[in-house]
C-alpha positions as CSV (number, residue, x, y, z in Angstrom):
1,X,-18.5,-4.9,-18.6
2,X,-20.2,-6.1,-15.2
3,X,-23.9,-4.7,-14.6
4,X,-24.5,-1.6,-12.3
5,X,-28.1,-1.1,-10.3
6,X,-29.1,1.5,-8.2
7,X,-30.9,0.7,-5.3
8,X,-31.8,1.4,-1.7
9,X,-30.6,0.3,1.5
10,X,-32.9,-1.8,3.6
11,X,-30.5,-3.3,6.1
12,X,-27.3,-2.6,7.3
13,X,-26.6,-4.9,10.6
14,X,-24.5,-7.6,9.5
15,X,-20.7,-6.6,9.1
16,X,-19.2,-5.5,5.5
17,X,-22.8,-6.4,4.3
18,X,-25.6,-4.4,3.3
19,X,-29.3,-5.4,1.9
20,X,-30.0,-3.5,-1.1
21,X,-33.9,-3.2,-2.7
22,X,-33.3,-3.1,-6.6
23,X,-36.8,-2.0,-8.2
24,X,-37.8,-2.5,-11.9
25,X,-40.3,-2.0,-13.8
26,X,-41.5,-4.7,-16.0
27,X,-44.0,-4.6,-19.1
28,X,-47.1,-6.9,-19.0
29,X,-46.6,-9.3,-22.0
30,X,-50.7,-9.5,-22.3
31,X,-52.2,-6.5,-20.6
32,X,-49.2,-3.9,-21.2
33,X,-49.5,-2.7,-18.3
34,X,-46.2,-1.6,-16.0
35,X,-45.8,-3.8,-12.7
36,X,-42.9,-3.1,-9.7
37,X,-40.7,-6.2,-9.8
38,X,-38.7,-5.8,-6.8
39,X,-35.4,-7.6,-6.0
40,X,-33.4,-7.9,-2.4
41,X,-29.6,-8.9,-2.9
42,X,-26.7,-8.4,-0.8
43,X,-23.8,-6.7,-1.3
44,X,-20.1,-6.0,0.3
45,X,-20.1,-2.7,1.8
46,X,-15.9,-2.7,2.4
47,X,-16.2,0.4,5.1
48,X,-19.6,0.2,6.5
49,X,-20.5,3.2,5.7
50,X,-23.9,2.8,4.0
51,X,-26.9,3.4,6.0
52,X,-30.3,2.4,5.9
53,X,-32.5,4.3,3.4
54,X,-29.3,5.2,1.3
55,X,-29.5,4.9,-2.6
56,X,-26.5,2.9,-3.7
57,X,-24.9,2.3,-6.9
58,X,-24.1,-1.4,-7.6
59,X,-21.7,-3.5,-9.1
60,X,-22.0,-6.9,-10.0
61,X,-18.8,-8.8,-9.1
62,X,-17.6,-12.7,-8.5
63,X,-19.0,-14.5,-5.7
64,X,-17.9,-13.0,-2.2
65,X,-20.1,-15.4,0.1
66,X,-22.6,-17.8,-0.3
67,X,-25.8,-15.3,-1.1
68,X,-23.0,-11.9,-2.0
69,X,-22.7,-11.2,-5.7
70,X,-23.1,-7.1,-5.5
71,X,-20.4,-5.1,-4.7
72,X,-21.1,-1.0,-3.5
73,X,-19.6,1.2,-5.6
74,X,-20.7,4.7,-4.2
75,X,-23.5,6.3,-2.2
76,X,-25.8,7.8,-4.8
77,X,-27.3,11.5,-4.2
């Protein structure tokens, strides 16, 4: 079963290729306190429809590029 993130659209210029801002929240191993670990990754957007400031549901997929490992599944509500 390949992973799934959600995550927002940051950029949307290139062509079939989206920039996607994956936040989580990680547990301090000493202080357990919550910290925002975010992530940028790129994924193939097949119809260009994704706009910036979208939420996006993620797929994790085979490599499509050199830096593309994320595949859009859907626009998330």
């Amino acid at each position: 079963m390949p992973k799934r993130k959600i995550g927002i659209v940051i950029s949307d210029k290139a062509q079939k290729t989206v920039t996607v801002k994956i936040t989580n929240y990680v547990k301090h191993p000493l202080y357990k306190k919550y910290m925002k670990k975010v992530t940028k990754v790129y994924a193939h957007d097949e119809k260009n429809e994704c706009k910036t400031g979208e939420r996006v549901l993620l797929e994790e997929t085979r490599p499509l590029s050199k830096r593309k490992r994320w595949r859009v599944i859907r626009r998330v509500v």
